[in-house]
C-alpha positions as CSV (number, residue, x, y, z in Angstrom):
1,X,-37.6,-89.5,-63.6
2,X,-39.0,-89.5,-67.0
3,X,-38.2,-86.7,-69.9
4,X,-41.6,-85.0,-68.8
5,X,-41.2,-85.2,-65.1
6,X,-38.2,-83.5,-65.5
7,X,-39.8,-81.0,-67.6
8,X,-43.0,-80.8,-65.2
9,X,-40.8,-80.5,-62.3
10,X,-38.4,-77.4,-63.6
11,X,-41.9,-76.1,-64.6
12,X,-43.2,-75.9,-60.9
13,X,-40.1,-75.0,-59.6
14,X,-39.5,-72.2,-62.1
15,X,-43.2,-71.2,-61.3
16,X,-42.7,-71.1,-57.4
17,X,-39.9,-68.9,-57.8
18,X,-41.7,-66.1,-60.1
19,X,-44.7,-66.4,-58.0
20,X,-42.5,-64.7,-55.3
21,X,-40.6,-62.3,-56.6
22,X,-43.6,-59.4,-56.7
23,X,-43.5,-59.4,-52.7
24,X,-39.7,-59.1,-52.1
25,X,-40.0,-55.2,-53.0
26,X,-41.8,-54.1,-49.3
27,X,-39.0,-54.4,-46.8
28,X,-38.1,-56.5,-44.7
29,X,-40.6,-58.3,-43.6
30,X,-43.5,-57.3,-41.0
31,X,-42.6,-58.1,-37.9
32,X,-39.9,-56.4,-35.5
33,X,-37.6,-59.6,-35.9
34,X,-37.5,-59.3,-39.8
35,X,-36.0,-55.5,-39.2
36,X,-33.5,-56.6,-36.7
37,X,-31.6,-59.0,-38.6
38,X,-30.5,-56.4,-41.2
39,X,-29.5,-54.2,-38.0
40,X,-27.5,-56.9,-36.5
41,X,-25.8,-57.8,-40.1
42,X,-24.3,-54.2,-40.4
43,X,-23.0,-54.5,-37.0
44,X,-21.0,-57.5,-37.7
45,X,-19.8,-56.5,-41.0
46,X,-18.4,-53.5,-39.6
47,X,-17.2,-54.2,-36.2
48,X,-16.1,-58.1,-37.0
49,X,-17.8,-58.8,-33.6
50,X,-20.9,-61.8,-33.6
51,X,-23.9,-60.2,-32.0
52,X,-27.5,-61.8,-32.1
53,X,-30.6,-60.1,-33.4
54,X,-32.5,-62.1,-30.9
55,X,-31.7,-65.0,-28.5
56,X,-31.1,-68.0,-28.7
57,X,-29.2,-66.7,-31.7
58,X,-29.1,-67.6,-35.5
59,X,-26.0,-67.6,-36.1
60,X,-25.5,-69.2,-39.6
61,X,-28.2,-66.3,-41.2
62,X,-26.5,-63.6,-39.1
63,X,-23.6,-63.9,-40.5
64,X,-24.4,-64.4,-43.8
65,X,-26.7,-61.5,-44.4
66,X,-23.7,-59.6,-43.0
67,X,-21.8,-60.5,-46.2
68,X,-24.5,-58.5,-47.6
69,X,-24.9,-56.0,-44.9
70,X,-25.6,-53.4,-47.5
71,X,-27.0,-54.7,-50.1
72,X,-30.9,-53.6,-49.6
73,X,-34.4,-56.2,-48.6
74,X,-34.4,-56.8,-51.7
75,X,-31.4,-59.2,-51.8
76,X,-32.3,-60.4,-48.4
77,X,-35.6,-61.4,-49.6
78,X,-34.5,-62.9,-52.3
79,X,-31.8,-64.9,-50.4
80,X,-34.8,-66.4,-48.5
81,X,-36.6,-66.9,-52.0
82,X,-33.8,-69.2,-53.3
83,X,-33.1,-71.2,-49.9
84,X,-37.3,-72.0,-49.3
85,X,-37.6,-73.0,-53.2
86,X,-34.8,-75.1,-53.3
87,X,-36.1,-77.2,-50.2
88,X,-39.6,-77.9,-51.9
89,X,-37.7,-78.9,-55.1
90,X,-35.5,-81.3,-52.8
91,X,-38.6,-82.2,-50.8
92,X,-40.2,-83.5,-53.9
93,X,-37.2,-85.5,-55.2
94,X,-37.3,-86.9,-51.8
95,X,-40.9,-88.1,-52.2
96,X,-40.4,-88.9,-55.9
97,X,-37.5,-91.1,-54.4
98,X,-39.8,-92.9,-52.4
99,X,-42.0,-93.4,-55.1
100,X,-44.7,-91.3,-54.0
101,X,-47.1,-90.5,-57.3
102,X,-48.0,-87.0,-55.6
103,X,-44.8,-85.7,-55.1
104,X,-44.9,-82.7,-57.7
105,X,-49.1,-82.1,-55.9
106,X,-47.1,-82.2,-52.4
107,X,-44.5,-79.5,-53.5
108,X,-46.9,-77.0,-55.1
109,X,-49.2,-77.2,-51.9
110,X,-46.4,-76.7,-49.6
111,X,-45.4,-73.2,-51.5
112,X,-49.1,-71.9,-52.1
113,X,-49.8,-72.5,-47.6
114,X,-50.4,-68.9,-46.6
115,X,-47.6,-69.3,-43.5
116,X,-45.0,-70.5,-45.8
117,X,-45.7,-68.0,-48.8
118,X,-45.8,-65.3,-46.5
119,X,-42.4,-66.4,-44.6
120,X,-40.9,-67.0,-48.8
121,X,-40.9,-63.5,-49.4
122,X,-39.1,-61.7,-46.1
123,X,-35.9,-61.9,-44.3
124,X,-36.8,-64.3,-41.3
125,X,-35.3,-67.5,-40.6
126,X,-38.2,-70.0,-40.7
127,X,-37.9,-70.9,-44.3
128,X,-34.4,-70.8,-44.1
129,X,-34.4,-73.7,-41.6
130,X,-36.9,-75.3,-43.4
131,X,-35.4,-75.2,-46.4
132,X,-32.4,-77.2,-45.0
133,X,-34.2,-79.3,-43.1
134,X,-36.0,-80.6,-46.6
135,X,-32.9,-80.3,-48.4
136,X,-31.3,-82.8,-45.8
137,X,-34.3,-85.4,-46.3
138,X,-33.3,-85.7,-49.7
139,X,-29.4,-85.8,-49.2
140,X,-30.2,-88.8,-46.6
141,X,-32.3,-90.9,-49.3
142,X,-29.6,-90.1,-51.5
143,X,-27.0,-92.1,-48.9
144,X,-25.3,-89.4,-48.5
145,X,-25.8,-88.9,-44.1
146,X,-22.9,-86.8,-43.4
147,X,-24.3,-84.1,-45.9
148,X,-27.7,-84.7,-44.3
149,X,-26.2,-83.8,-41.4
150,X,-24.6,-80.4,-42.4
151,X,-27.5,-79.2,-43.8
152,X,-29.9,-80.3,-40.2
153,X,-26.7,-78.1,-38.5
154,X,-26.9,-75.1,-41.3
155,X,-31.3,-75.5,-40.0
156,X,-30.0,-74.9,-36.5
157,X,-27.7,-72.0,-37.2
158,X,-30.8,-70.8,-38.4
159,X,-33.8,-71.7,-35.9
160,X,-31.9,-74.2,-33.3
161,X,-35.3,-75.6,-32.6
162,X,-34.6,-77.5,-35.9
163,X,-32.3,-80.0,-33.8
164,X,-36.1,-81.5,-33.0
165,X,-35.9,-82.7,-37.1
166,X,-33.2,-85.0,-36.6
167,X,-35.3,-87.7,-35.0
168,X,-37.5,-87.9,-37.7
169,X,-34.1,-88.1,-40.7
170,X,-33.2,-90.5,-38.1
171,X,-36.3,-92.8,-39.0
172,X,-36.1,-92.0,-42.4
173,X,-32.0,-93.2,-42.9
174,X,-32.6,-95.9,-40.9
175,X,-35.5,-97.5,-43.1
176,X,-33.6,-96.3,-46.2
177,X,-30.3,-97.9,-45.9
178,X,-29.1,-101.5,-45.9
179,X,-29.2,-103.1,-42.9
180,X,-25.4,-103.4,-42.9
181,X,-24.9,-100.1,-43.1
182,X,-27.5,-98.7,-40.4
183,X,-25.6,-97.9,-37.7
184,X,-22.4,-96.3,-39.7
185,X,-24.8,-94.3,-41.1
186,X,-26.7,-93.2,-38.3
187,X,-23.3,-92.5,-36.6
188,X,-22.5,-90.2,-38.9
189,X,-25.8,-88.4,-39.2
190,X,-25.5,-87.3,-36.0
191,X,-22.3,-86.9,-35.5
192,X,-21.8,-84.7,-38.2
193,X,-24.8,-82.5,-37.0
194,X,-23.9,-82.0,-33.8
195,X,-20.2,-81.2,-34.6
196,X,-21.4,-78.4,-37.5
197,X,-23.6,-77.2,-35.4
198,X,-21.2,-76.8,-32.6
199,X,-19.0,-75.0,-35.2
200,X,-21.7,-72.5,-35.6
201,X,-22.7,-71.9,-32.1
202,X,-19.3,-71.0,-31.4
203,X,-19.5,-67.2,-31.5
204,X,-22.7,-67.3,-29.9
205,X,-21.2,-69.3,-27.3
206,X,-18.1,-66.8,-27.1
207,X,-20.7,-63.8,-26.1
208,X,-23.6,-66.0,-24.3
209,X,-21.8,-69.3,-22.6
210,X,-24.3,-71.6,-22.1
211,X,-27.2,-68.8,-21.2
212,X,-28.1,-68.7,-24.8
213,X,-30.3,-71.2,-24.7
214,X,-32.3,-68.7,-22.4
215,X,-34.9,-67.9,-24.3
216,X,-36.6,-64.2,-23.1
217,X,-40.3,-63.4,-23.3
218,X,-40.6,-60.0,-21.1
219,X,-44.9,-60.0,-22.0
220,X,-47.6,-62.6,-21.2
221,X,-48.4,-65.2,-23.6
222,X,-51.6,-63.9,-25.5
223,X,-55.2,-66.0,-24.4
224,X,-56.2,-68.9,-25.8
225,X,-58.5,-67.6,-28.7
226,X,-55.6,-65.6,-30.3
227,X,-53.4,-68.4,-30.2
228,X,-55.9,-70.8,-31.7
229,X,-55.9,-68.4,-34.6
230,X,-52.3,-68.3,-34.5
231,X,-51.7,-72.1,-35.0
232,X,-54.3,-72.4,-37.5
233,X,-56.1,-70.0,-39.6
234,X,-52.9,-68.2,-39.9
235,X,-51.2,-71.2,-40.8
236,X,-53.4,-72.2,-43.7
237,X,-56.3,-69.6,-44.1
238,X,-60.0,-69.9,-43.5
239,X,-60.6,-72.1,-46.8
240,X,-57.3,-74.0,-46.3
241,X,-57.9,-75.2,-43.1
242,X,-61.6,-76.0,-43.5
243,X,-60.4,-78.5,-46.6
244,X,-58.0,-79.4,-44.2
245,X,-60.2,-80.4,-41.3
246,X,-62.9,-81.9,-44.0
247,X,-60.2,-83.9,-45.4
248,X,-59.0,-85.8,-42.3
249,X,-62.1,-86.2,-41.3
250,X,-63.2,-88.2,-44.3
251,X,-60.6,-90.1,-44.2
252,X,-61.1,-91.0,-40.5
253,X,-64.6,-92.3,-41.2
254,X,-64.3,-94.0,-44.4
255,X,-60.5,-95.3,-42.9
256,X,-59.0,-94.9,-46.2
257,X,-55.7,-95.1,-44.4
258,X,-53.0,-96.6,-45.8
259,X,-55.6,-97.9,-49.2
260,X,-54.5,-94.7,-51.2
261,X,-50.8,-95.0,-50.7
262,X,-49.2,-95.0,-53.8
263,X,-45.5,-95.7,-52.4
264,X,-44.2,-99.2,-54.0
265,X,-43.5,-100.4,-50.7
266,X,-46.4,-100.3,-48.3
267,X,-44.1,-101.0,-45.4
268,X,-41.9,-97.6,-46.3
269,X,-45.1,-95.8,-46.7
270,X,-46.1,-97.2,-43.1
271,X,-42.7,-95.5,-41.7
272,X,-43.2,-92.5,-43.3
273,X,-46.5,-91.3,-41.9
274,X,-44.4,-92.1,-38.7
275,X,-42.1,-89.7,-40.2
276,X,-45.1,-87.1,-40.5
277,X,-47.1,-88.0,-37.1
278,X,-43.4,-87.5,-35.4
279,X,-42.8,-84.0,-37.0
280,X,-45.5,-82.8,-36.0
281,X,-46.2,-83.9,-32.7
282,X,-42.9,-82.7,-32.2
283,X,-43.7,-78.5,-33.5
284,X,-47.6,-78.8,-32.4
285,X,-46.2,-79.3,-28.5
286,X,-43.2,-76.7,-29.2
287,X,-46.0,-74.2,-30.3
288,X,-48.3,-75.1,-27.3
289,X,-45.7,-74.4,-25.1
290,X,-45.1,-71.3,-26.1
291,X,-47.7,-69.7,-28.9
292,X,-46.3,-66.2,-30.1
293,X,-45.8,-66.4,-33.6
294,X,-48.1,-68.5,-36.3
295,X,-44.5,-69.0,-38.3
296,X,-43.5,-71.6,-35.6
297,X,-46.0,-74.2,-37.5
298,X,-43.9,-73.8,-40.5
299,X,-42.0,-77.2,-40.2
300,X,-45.1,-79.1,-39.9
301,X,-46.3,-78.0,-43.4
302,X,-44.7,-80.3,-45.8
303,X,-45.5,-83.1,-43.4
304,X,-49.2,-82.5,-43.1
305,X,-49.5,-81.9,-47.1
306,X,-47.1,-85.5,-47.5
307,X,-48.9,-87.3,-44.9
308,X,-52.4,-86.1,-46.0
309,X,-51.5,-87.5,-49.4
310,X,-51.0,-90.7,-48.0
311,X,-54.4,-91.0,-46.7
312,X,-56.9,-89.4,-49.3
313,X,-57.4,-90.4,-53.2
314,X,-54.9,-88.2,-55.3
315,X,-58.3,-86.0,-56.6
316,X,-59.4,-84.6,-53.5
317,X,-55.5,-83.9,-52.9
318,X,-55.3,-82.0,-56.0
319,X,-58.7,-80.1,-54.9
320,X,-56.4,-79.2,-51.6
321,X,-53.7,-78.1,-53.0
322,X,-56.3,-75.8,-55.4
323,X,-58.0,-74.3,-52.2
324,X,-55.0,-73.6,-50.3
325,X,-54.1,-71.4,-53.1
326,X,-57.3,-69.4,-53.1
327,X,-57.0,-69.4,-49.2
328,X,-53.5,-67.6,-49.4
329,X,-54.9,-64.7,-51.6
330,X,-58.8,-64.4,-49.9
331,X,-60.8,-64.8,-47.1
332,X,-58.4,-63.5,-44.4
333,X,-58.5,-62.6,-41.3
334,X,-56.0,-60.3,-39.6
335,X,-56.0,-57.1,-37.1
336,X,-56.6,-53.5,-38.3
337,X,-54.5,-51.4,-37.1
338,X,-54.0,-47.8,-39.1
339,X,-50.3,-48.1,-38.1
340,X,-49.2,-51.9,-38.3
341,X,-52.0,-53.9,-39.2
342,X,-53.5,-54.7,-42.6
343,X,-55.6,-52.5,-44.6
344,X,-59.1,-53.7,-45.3
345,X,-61.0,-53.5,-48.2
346,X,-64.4,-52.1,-48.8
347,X,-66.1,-55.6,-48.7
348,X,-64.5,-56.3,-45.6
349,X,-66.7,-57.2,-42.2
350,X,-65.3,-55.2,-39.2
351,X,-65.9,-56.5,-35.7
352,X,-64.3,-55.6,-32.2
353,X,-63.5,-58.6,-30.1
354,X,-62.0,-58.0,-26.3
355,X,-61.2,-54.2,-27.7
356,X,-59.5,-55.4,-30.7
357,X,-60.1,-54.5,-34.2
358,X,-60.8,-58.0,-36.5
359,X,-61.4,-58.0,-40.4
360,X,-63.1,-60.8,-42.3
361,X,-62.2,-59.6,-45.8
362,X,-63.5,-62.0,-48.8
363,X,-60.9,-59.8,-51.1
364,X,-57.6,-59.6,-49.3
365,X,-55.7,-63.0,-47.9
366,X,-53.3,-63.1,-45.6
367,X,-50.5,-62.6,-48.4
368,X,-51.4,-59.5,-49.3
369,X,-52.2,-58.3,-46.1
370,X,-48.9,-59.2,-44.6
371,X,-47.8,-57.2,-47.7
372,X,-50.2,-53.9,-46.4
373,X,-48.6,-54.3,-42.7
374,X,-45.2,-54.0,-44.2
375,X,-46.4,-51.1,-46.4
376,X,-47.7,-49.4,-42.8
377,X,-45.1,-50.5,-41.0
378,X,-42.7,-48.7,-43.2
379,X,-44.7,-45.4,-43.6
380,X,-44.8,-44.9,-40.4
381,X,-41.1,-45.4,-39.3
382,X,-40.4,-42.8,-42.1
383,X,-42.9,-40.6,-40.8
384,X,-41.3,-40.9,-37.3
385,X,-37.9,-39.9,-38.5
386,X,-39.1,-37.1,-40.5
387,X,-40.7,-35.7,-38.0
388,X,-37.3,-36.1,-35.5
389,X,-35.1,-35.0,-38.4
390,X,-35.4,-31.1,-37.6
391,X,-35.2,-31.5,-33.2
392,X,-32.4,-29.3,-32.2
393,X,-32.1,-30.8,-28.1
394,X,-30.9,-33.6,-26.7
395,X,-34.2,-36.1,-27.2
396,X,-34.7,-39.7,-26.5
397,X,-37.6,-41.8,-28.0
398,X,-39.2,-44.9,-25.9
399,X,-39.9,-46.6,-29.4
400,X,-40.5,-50.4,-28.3
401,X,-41.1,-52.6,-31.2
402,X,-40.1,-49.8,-33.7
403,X,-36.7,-49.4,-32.6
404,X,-35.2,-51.6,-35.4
405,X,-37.3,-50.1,-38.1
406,X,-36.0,-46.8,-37.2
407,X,-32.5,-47.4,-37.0
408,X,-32.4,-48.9,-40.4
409,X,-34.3,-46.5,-42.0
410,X,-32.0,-43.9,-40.2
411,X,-28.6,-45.0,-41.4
412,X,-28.0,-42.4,-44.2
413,X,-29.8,-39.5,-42.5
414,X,-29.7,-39.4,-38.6
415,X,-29.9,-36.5,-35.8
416,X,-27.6,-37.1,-33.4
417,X,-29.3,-35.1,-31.0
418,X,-32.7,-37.8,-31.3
419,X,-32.0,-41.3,-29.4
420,X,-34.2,-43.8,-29.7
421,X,-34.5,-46.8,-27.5
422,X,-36.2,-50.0,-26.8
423,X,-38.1,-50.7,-23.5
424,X,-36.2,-48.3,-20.8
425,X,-36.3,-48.8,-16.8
426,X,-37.1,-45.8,-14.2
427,X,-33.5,-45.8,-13.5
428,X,-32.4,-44.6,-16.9
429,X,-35.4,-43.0,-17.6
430,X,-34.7,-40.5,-14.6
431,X,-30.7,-40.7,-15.7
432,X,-31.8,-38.8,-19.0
433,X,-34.4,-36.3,-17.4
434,X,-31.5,-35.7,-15.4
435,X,-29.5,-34.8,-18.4
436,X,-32.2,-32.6,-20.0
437,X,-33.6,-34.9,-22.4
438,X,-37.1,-34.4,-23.4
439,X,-38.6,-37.7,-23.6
440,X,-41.3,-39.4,-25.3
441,X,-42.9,-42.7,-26.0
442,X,-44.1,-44.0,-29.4
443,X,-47.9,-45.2,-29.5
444,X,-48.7,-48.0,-27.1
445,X,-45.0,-48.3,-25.8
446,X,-46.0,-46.5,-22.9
447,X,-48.2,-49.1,-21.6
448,X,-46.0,-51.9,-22.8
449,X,-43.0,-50.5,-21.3
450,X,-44.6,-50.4,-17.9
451,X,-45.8,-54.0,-18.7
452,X,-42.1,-55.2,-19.6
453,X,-40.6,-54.1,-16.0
454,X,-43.9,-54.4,-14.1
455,X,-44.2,-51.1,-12.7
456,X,-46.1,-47.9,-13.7
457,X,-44.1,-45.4,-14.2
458,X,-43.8,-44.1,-18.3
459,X,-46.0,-41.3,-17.9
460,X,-44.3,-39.8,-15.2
461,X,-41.1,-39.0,-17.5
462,X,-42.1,-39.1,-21.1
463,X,-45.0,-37.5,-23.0
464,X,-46.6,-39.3,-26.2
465,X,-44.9,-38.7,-29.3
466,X,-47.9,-37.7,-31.8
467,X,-46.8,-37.0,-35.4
468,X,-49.5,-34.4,-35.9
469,X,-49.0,-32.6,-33.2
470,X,-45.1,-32.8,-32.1
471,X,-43.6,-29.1,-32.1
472,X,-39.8,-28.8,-32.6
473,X,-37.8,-27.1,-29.8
């Protein structure tokens, strides 16, 4: 690498790092997962017992945000900051490695993808893995396979669908090592990942056995049209994925293939768009098979951007990369909801599809409204507890996918005399009217709770719980 690589390199790098650093300051992240994590990392900090925030387990983040237990989002988001960055810097050594000309086009367009910007600024574990699993890409080029193999085990301890990723570094060491020396390092690849990632697994396994691999999903998978937006608009925006689809597609009917590649060796070029095509094959069925969160298409990001690279000139890659940018901060599309959904702006277009609110807003991407939902999400939990803060009887609160907000926001100020809960059967529903418990249900956990154990029943014992209207007793 050249003086001014270098220079361009630390540039970009530097660059993706700042670009971040506005969006750690809005909690944990918007989604119920983010919220649980830092719930679960107090718990094993203080009782020195392992406990998942959420099957199959992820171990290897667990337990290290309980070394900072304590320490506030912000340093959990920040965590998350460092670990995505320094994959896309090792992801571009990789591909400058390889001799790829577009390597430092490749890394900024695999930071500016809505999914992945979004997921570089909160707690969850998808950028975590992915980080590793980029980080282990460029250990294996390096000849160093047993390293590569750590880091594809620290990518399980983190999201264990990760393990998928080893067939593709498989490929990869195989085509970059003597011939000699395949099979040793191979071996070792492997070896070494699947004894680290035992290692991790083991207080999982402790707790779980062999059930944790049991993955639970209480509610129906969502119809086909929300899932399409999940795996794709979501993924890269309106104007991303149009540029996307536009850019394939052009290179299908002119069958550039393979007469842009820039690698040195066409043959290596040939065996990494296998690389690519594997990867994601491999998360595009995952996500088909089950479709509930658009963050699951994370790992195929830096594949699509490489592979795409390989196929169209280098100026319509550049003009990509440029419009995946503008797609991560307008044009986006999300649901309105006044208590965990985005907030729209006045230019937005409003319409209600199968009872659900949808915004088109030209002003707002999906970055920053992610950023409102954690704003609402927040506000609301807050508003929940001070409205419980003054209850003098013995209260329990149906509050669904709340309950971790709650009991974070809760630590330094909680009535003992409020419980609140996650989805509760008749049985103990019955137990506490029993007891004298008033109880209540937060909005829409009534209908979800009779959903979750397939009866009706919620009405019968609790009332809503309604912030402008709740009287304390």
């Amino acid at each position: 690498m050249s003086k001014q690589e270098r220079t361009l390199f630390w540039f970009v790098i530097i660059l993706i790092a700042l670009s971040r650093i506005p969006f750690l300051f809005y909690g944990y992240g918007s989604e119920e997962d983010a919220w649980a994590l830092p719930l679960v990392a107090e718990r094993i900090a203080t009782t020195g017992n392992y406990e998942v925030s959420r099957l199959p387990g992820h171990p290897f983040q667990e337990i290290a945000y309980s070394l900072i237990w304590n320490s506030g989002s912000v340093y959990y988001n920040l965590i998350t900051l460092i670990i995505s960055t320094s994959g896309i810097a090792c992801f571009m050594l990789f591909l400058k490695k390889l001799n790829l000309q577009t390597w430092l086009w490749v890394g900024i367009g695999i930071a500016a993808t809505p999914i992945f910007y979004i997921n570089s600024t909160n707690d969850l574990d998808y950028t975590w893995a992915l980080g590793f699993i980029l980080i282990s890409f460029y250990l294996a080029i390096k000849n160093k396979p047993l390293l590569a193999g750590l880091f594809i085990a620290c990518a399980i301890g983190c999201r264990i669908t990760s393990g998928a990723m080893l067939l593709p570094l498989m490929i990869i060491l195989w085509h970059c090592t003597l011939p000699d020396s395949r099979f040793k390092n191979l071996n070792r690849l492997v070896i070494s990942s699947i004894v680290f990632s035992a290692l991790i697994f083991v207080p999982v396994f402790n707790i779980y056995g062999f059930s944790f691999f049991t993955y639970y999903e209480h509610f129906p998978i969502p119809g086909f049209f929300k899932n399409f937006y999940k795996g794709t608009i979501a993924v890269w925006g309106i104007i991303g994925l149009a540029t996307l689809i536009m850019a394939f597609t052009w290179a299908l009917f002119k069958r550039k293939i393979f007469q842009e590649v820039t690698f040195e060796n066409k043959n290596l070029s040939k065996e990494f768009l296998l690389v690519c095509l594997v990867t994601i094959a491999l998360y595009v069925i995952s996500f088909l098979r089950m479709p509930l969160k658009a963050a699951f298409m994370i790992p195929i990001i830096p594949f699509v951007i490489a592979g795409l690279s390989l196929i169209i000139p280098f100026r319509f890659l550049k003009v990509f990369v440029i419009l995946l940018i503008v797609s991560t901060f307008s044009f986006g599309i999300n649901l309105s909801d006044p208590l965990r959904g985005s907030k729209e702006s006045k230019h937005s277009i409003q319409k209600n599809i199968g009872g659900q609110k949808i915004v088109v807003d030209p002003f707002v991407g999906l970055l920053m409204a992610d950023i409102t939902k954690r704003q609402q999400r927040t506000a609301y939990s807050n508003n929940v507890l001070s409205k419980t803060k003054f209850i003098k009887n013995p209260t329990y609160i149906i509050a669904g996918w709340w309950l971790a907000d709650l009991l974070v926001l809760q630590r330094e100020n909680e009535n003992k005399m409020v419980n609140f809960g996650y989805y509760t059967d008749e049985p103990d529903l019955l137990k506490y009217k029993k007891e004298g418990k008033k109880l209540f249900y937060l909005p829409e956990q009534d209908s979800f709770n009779d959903l979750r154990f397939r009866k009706t029943f919620t009405h019968r014992y609790a009332d809503s719980f309604l912030l402008d209207s709740l009287v304390n007793y």
